[in-house]
N, C-alpha and C positions, 0 to 999 in steps of 0.2 A: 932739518927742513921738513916742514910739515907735506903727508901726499895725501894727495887728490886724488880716487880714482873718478873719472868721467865716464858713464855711461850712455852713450848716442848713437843712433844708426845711422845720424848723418856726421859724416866727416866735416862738414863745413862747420858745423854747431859743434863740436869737439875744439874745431881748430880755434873758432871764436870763447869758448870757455877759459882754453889755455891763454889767449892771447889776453882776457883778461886777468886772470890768475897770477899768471906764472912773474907779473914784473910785482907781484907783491911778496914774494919769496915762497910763493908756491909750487912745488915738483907736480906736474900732473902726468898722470897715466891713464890711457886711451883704451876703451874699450867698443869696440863697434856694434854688439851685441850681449845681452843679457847674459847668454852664454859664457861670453870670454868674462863678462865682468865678474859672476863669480868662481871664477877658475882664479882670475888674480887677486881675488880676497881672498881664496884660500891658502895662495902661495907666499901672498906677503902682508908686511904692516902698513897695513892704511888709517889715516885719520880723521877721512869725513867723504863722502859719496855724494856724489851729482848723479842724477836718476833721472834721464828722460821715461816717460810715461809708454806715449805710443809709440811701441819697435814691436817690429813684425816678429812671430815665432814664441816669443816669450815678452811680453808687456811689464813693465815698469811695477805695478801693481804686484803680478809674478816675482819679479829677480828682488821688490823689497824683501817681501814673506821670507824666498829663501837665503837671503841673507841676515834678516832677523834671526832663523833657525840657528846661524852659525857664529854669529859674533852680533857686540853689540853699537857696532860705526856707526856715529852719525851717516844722516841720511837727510840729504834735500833733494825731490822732488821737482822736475819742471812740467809745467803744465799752461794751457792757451789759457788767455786771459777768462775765457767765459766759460772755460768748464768750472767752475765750481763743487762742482761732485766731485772732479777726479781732487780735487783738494782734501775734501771729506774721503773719500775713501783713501787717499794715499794716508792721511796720517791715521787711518783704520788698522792697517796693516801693516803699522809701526814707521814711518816716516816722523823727523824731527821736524821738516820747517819746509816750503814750498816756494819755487819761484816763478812767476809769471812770466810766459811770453807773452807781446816782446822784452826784454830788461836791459840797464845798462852796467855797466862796471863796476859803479859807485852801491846801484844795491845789490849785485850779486857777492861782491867782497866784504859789505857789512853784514848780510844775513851769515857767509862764512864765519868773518870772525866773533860775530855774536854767537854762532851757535858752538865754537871751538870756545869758547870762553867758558858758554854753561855748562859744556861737560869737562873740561877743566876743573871749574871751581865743586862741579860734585866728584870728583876722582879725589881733589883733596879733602874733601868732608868724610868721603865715603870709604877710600883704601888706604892701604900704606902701601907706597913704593918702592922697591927695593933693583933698577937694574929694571931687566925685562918683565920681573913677578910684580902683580896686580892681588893684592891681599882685601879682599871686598869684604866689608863689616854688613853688610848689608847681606848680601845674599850666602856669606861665609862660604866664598869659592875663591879659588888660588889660580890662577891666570898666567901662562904663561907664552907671550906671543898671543897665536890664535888658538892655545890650547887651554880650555879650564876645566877645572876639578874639583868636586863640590867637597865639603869637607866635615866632618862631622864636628859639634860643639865642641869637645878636647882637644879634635886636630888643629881646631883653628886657634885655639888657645896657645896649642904648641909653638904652632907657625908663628903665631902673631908674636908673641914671647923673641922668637929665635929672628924673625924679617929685620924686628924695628930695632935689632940690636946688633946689626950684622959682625961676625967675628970677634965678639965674647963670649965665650963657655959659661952653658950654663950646669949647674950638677945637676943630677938628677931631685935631687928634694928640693932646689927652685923650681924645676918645673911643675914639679908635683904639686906644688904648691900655687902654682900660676894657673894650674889646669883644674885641681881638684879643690881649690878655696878652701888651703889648709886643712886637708881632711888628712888625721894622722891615722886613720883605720884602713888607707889606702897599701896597700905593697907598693915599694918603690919600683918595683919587677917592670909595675904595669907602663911607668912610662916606656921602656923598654917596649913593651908588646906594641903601644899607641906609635911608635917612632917605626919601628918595624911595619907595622900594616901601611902609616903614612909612606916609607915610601915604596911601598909594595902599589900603592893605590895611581900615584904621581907619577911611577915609573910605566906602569901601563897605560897613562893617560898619553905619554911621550915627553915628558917632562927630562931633563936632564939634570935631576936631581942627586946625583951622585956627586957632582959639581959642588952643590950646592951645601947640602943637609951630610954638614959631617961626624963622625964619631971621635970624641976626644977621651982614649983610654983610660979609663980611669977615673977619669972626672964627668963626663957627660956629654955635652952636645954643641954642635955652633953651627951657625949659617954664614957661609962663605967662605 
C-alpha cells in the first residue's frame, strides 16, 4: 500500500485529504506541522507528500527545501486558487505538481496517480531494483531506504554487475572485466581493494551491507 504523508496545520484539511485518499487504497499519515512532517520522513518510507503552503513557524516553501535536502518524494503543493506565485515558487524549490484550493476528489486522486506513475516509469528507466536498494544509472548512487551513497564509476560497475544478478557468484576476472572493459594490465588484487573500500563506504553510510554483498571463498562475490 502506497503512504501519503499529509502535511496541514489544519486538522479538518488533513482529515478531508484522508477522507479523500484513503477509500482509494491510500495509507495516509498526518502531520500537523512542518516540524513533525520531516521528523516522519526521516523515520519512514513515504511515497508522495501533500504540502500545505501556509502553516505557522515553518511555511510549506520551508519544509519543501528541507526535504528536498534529504530524499527525493514526490511533492504536491496546496495552494489558494489566486496565488499564483505561491505556484511559481513552490515548484522553485523543488515541488512536483500543485493543487488548488478549493479541490475535489476526482482531481486530487488523478494528480496523485499521475504523478506516482511519472516517477514510476522514471525509477524503471533510471535504476535497477533489488528489495529495498535503488541502483540509480543516473546519478550512480545506491539507495537504501532513506539512505544514499554516491558511488564511484567501478563501484557502480561492481554493484550493477552484482544487484541485477542477485545470488550468482561472480569470480573475480568477471568482474574485472565488467568494471575495467577487459583491461588485462589490471591486478585481479584490485577488485579485492574496490569491494573492500565499497563496503567500507555503504557501511558507514548505514547500509546493512553485510547482509547483502557477500564473499564466496575462493571464487569471488555475490549479492544476497
Amino acid at each position: 500500500m502506497r503512504k501519503i504523508l499529509l502535511i496541514d496545520d489544519e486538522q479538518r484539511m488533513l482529515n478531508l485529504l484522508e477522507l479523500f485518499l484513503a477509500p482509494h487504497g491510500f495509507a495516509c499519515l498526518k502531520a500537523e506541522s512542518g516540524e513533525k512532517g520531516i521528523e516522519m520522513i526521516q523515520s519512514q518510507q513515504i511515497d508522495l507528500v501533500i504540502l500545505d503552503i501556509m502553516m505557522p513557524f515553518m511555511d510549506g516553501w520551508e519544509v519543501c527545501e528541507m526535504i528536498r535536502q534529504q530524499v527525493n518524494v514526490p511533492i504536491i503543493m496546496l495552494t489558494a486558487r489566486a496565488d499564483k506565485l505561491d505556484v511559481v515558487r513552490g515548484l522553485d524549490v523543488g515541488a512536483d505538481d500543485y493543487v488548488t484550493k478549493p479541490f475535489d476528489e476526482g482531481e486530487l486522486v488523478a494528480r496523485v496517480n499521475a504523478l506516482l506513475r511519472r516517477v514510476h516509469k522514471q525509477e524503471d528507466e533510471n535504476t535497477t531494483v533489488n528489495g529495498e536498494f535503488i541502483l540509480s544509472h543516473y546519478t550512480y548512487s545506491l539507495k537504501y531506504r532513506h539512505v544514499e551513497a554516491y558511488l564511484t564509476l567501478k563501484e557502480y560497475s561492481i554493484i550493477h554487475t552484482l544487484i541485477s544478478n542477485p545470488k550468482r557468484t561472480y569470480t573475480r576476472e568477471q568482474l574485472l572485466r565488467t568494471a575495467w572493459n577487459y583491461n588485462t594490465y589490471t591486478d585481479i588484487r584490485t577488485v579485492d581493494s574496490h569491494i573492500r573500500n565499497l563496503r567500507e563506504k555503504l557501511k558507514a553510510a548505514g547500509f546493512p551491507i553485510e547482509e547483502f554483498l557477500h564473499t564466496v571463498w575462493g571464487i569471488g562475490y555475490k549479492w544476497g
